[in-house]
Every structure is written in C-alpha cells, then in structure tokens.
N, C-alpha and C positions, 0 to 999 in steps of 0.2 A: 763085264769082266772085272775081276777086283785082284787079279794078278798084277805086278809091274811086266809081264812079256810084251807087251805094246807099248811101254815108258820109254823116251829115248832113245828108239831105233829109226826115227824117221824126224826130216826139219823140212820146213818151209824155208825156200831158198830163194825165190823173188817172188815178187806182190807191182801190178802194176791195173793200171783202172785210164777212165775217159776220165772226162770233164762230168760235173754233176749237176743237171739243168732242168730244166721244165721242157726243153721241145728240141731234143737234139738233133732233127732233122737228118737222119738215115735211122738205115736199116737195126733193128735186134742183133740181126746176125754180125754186123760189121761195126758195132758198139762190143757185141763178144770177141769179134777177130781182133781189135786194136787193144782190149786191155790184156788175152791173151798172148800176143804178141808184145805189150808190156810188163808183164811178167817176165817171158821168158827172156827179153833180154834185160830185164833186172837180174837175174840169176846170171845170167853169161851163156844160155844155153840157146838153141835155133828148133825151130817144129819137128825139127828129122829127130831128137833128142826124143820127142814126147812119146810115150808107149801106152798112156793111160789116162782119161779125163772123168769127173765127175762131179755132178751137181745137184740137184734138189727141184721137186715137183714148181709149176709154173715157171717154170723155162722153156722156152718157146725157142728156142735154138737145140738140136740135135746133135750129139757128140757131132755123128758123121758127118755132118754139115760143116761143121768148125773145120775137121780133119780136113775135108775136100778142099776147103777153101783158101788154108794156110799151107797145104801141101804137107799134111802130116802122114806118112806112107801108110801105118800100119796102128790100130790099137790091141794091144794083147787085155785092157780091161776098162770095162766102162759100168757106171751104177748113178743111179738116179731115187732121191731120198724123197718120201712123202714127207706130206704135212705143211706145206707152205713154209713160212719164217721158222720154225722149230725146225727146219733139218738143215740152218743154215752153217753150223757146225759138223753136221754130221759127212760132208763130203770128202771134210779135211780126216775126219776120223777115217774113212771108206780108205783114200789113200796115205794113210799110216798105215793099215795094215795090210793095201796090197804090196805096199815098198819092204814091211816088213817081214815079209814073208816071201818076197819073190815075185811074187805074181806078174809085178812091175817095175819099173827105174822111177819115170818121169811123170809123173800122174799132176795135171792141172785140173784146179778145179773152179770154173768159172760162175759167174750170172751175169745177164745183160738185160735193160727192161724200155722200154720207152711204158714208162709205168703212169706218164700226166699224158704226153701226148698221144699215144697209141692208148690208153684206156685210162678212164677214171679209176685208178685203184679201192679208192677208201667209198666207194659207191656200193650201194644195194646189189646182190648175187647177180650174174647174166640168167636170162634163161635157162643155161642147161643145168645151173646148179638147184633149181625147182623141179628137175624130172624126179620121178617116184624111186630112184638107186639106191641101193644101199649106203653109200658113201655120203646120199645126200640125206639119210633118214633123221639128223638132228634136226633139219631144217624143219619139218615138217611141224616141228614142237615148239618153235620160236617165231619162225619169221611167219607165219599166219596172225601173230598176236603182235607184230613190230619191230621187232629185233632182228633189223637188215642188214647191218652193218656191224665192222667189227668197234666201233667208237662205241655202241651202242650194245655192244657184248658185253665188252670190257665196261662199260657203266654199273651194270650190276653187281660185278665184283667191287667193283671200288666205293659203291652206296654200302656194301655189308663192309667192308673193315671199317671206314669211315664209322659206319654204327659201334661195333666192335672194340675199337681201338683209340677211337676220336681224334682219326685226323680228320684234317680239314682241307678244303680243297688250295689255301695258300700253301698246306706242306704240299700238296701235288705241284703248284706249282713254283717251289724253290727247286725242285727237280728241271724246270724247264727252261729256269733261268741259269742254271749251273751249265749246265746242256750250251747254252747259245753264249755263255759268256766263251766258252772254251772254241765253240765252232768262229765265233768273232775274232780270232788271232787266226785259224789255217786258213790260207788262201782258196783249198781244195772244196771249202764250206760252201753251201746256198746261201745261207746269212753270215758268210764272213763280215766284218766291219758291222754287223748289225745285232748287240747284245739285246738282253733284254730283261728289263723291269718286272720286280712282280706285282707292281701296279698295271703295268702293261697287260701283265698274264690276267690278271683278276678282270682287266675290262675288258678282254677279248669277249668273244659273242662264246655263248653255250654251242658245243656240239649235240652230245649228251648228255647232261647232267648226273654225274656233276664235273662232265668234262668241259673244258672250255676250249676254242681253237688249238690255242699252243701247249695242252696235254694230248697232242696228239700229232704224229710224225706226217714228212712231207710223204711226196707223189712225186718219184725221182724218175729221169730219163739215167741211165748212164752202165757201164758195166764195171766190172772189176774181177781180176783172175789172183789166184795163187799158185805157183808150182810148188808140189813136195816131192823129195826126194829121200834116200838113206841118212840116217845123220852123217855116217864117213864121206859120202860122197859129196855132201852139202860144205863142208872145210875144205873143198877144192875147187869150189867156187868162185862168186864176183861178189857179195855178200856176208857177212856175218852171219852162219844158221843161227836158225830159232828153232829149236828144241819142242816137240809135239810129246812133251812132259806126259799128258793123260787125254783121252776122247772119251764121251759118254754118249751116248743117246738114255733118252729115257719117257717112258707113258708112266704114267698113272690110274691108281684104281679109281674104276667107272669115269675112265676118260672120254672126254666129247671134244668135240674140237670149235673151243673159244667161249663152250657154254654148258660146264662140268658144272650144271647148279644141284645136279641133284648126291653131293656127296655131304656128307654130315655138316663139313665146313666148307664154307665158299670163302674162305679168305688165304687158305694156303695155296699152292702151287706144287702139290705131291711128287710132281711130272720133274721139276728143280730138285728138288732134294734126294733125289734117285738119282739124279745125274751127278752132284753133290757128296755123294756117297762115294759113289763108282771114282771120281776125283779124286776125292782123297786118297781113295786106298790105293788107286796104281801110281800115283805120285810121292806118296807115302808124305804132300805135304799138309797142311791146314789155313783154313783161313789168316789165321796170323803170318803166314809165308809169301801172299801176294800182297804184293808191291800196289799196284793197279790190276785196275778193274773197267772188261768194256762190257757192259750188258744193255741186254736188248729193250732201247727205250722205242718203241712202237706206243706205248700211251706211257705217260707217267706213274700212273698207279701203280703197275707192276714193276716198277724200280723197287719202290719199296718192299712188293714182297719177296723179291729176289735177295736182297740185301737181308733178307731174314732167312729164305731157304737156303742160301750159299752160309751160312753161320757167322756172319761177319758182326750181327748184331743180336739180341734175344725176341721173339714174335713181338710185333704192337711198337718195338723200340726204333724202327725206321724211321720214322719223321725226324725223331729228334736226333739220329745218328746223321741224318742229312743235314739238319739245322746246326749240328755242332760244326761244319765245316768241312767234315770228313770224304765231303767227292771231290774237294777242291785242290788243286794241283799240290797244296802244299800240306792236306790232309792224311789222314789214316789209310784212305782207298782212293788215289787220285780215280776218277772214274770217267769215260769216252772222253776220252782226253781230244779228240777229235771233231767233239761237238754232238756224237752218236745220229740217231737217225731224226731226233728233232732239232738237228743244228746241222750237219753236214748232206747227209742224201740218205735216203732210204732204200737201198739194195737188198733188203731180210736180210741185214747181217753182216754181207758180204764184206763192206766196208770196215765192218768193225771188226773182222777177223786181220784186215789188212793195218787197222792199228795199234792193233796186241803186236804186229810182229814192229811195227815203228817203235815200240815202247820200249822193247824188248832190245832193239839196237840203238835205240838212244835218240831216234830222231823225230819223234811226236814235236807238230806245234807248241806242243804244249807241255815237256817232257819233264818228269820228275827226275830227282838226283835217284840212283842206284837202284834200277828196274833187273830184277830178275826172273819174278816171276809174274804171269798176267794171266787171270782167269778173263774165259771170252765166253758170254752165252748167247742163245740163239734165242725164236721167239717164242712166247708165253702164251698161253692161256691154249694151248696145244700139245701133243708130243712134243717133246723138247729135245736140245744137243747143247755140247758145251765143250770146252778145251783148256788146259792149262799150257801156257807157250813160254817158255823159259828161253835162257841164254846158255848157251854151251858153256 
C-alpha cells in the first residue's frame, strides 16, 4: 500500500517482556502469559480488554492457548505471519489494520522462545525441515553441499559484497562492537556491563567465514508482547502513544529464504527496499526524517546492507557510514540503542520493535536528545517487514 490510509490511525500503547536468559526454566507458554500480561498493564488495560492477538511463524504458543490461560473471553481476530525473523514486524502491521478498520480495539502481539534451552536455535534444520515439501525445496539445493545453518547462509552474501565493495571483516565487526557497547548500559541486556573490543571481535573463533562468533546473534530464552490500539484511544491511556506512522511487508524477485543466490546480484536485499518504498510513501517521510534506527542485527553483514537499502547511505558506502560514527548515540542514525539482538536477546525482533517505542518516549538506556521518528526492521535474507513509529 503506498496510500497514507494506514498512517496514524493506530499506536502501540504498552510493551512489556521477561527477563532475557539462556535457561529460563518454565514454560513457552507462561514466558508468553507474563510478558503479555506485561504489556497490558504497561498500557493500563486487563485481558477482558483484549479482542485480538497476533504473531509470526515459529511460535509454539497458540493465540487460544494464551486467551485460555489469562482468561481472555472472546478474540473477534487472530493472524499468524510466515517467514521466521522477516515477519517480525509484520504482526504489528496485521494489528494497525485490524484497529484500523474495525475489525478490532485491543490487538496484542506477542513472541515467547526457550530458544538456548528448549532448542539450539542457530543449529542445522531438525528433520522435518529435510522432508521432500514444498516449503522445504531450497533445501534440497544447499544443505546436500553444506549450507546448514543460517551463519553459513548468510556467509555467502557477505564473502560477495566483501569482494564487491572491499569491506572487511573489521568493518563487520565495528557493527558488533557498537551493538555491545550500547547493550553494556541496559540492564535488560545478556552482556550488560560486558562491552566489547574489536580486538576481541577479530580473535573470536570463525563461525563461518568470514563470520566470527560475535557477527552473529545470541540464542535467547525469554518473551516479549506489544498491545496496539486506535491512535484516539491510545491518549487515554497509562503511556505516551507511539504512532504506527507506516507498516510494510515485502518479498523480493526470485526470492528464497536466506539463499536468494541466484539473482543477478547477491549483495542487495530487493525484499528491504520494497518495504523502503512502501515507508516512505505512507509516511510521506525519508530517510533524512529518522531520528534512530533499530534493524535487524541476526549477523552483522546485513547491518550494512540495510543501511544501504533503507537510503540512509549510497551502495558499498556502509562500512564507512558505520566507521564515521553514525550508529553511535550521538551519531546521524543512533542505531539498537538497546544493544539489538547481538547485545541484548534474540526474540526475531520482538525486542527491537519494543525499543523503537522506548526511543520514541524517551526512555532507551541509551536515549538520544529529540527522537521522533524510528524506523524498525525485521529479519533479512528472507521476506521481510518493517515500521516507522513516531510520537504523537
């Protein structure tokens, strides 16, 4: 949609989450009940409020399971977005436009994961993702020859711009030290109190090459909810709205998921700049307009080509748009002011949609002077989604 009729008729009105940990010891479901029920009374509201939920494929909690559990009577809408980390924004879009339209009042949209202790996340496919399905027919073209993981996906994008463009694997990782200096002030962080060196980054052990440990995000236990509402309704609130300014999703031509090698170029991110588009035109704002920026650091390499497909810089000119300074709080793009998912927890997103609206009301760890507008994106090298979250 490249209308503004989805611009500013719906806000995020509370954001609440667990603890961020390696072994939370309970349930999925009852890591989703407690950030849910975080939210909603960060907003001022109670379950009997809620008329509508939605989330994004790998969720292992059930709308109706939540409803049961928290005593939520009735949902008149529920939707659930493919694509693993790329539909981490898309939930929030799902409920902008049921609020906006009726459908719904109260629409939360959660994730909850025991993602270290219930399963190695960043491991090789389970069995069922080698059955002969449709859904699994990339598979069939990669991981026979090696490429099991997504460390190891995302490796080959980032050996072609690396050839391309001549970065190097220290500009990947000044992305990762940016990332942990900022997660080392929030207390909410995995490595709060624990920055990090790009001496440090350089001697970490290879993942992938030319990825090293710390270009690549943790394996979080924890969950984290949003409620949205009407923007009108959201000013009679317990909260300051944050304004749900533009939502995108967006695929790309001859898209794969995590291993789009066979398009002309492997160094763009098509899937971004579609959603990029669709941004500007219902917000009617541009790059030059956000304040901050939380995007989806899952590997570092694609920091950088997001920072190209969002227009914030010109192709190839990433590295040194990072190297200038420009993620750092008192830069051009303060950027996961939060410590994103290689300094704070890895939720696909979730987390970082809940720091756009921190930014937004002024109470990031790590918060810059005069935030009003904050592009959020979701994850890469997949269908994509994305948000711009403003201040009333």
């Amino acid at each position: 949609m490249t209308s503004g009729l989805l611009s500013g008729r719906a806000a995020i009105a509370g954001i609440g989450a667990t603890e961020f940990s390696k072994n939370s010891g309970r349930s999925e479901l009852r890591l989703a009940a407690e950030a849910v029920l975080a939210a909603l009374g960060d907003a001022g509201l109670s379950p009997g409020d809620v008329d509508g939920m939605s989330t994004f494929t790998m969720e292992t909690n059930p709308e109706i399971m939540i409803a049961r559990t928290l005593g939520i009577p009735e949902l008149r809408f529920f939707s659930r977005i493919p694509h693993g980390g790329g539909g981490a924004c898309a939930p929030v879009q799902q409920a902008a436009m049921a609020v906006a339209t009726g459908v719904a009042d109260v629409v939360v949209c959660y994730r909850a994961f025991n993602e270290r202790s219930g399963v190695r996340f960043g491991q090789g496919p389970p069995p069922a993702k080698a059955a002969a399905t449709t859904e699994n027919e990339y598979r069939s073209w990669v991981n026979p020859y090696g490429l099991l993981t997504p460390a190891q996906h995302v490796a080959m994008f980032a050996r072609r711009y690396m050839h391309v463009y001549g970065a190097t694997s220290e500009d990947y990782g000044r992305v990762a030290v940016i990332m942990r200096r900022h997660a080392a002030v929030n207390p909410r962080a995995w490595f709060f109190g624990k920055p990090l060196t790009l001496a440090e980054h350089q001697a970490s052990r290879w993942i992938a090459e030319p990825l090293h440990l710390y270009d690549c995000c943790q394996e979080t236990d924890g969950g984290q909810a949003m409620v949205v509402v009407s923007a009108e309704r959201a000013r009679d609130l317990r909260q300051p709205p944050v304004i749900i300014t533009a939502a995108a999703q967006g695929s790309g031509p001859d898209q794969f998921s995590m291993t789009s090698y066979y398009r002309d170029d492997i160094t763009t991110l098509p899937e971004a700049a579609l959603c990029a588009r669709q941004l500007w035109a219902q917000s009617g704002l541009g790059p030059g307009d956000i304040d901050a920026a939380v995007l989806y650091d899952h590997f570092t390499p694609f920091v950088l080509n997001q920072l190209e497909e969002y227009g914030f810089c010109p192709r190839g000119e990433a590295k040194d748009f990072v190297a200038d300074g420009n993620l750092e709080v008192g830069g051009a793009l303060p950027t996961n002011t939060h410590g994103g998912q290689l300094g704070e927890g890895y939720l696909h997103g979730t987390n970082g949609i809940a720091e756009g609206v921190r930014l937004v009301r002024g109470t990031s760890t790590t918060q810059p002077p005069s935030v009003s507008n904050v592009l959020v994106t979701a994850g890469t090298g997949v269908p994509t989604s994305a948000l711009v979250v403003s201040r009333a």
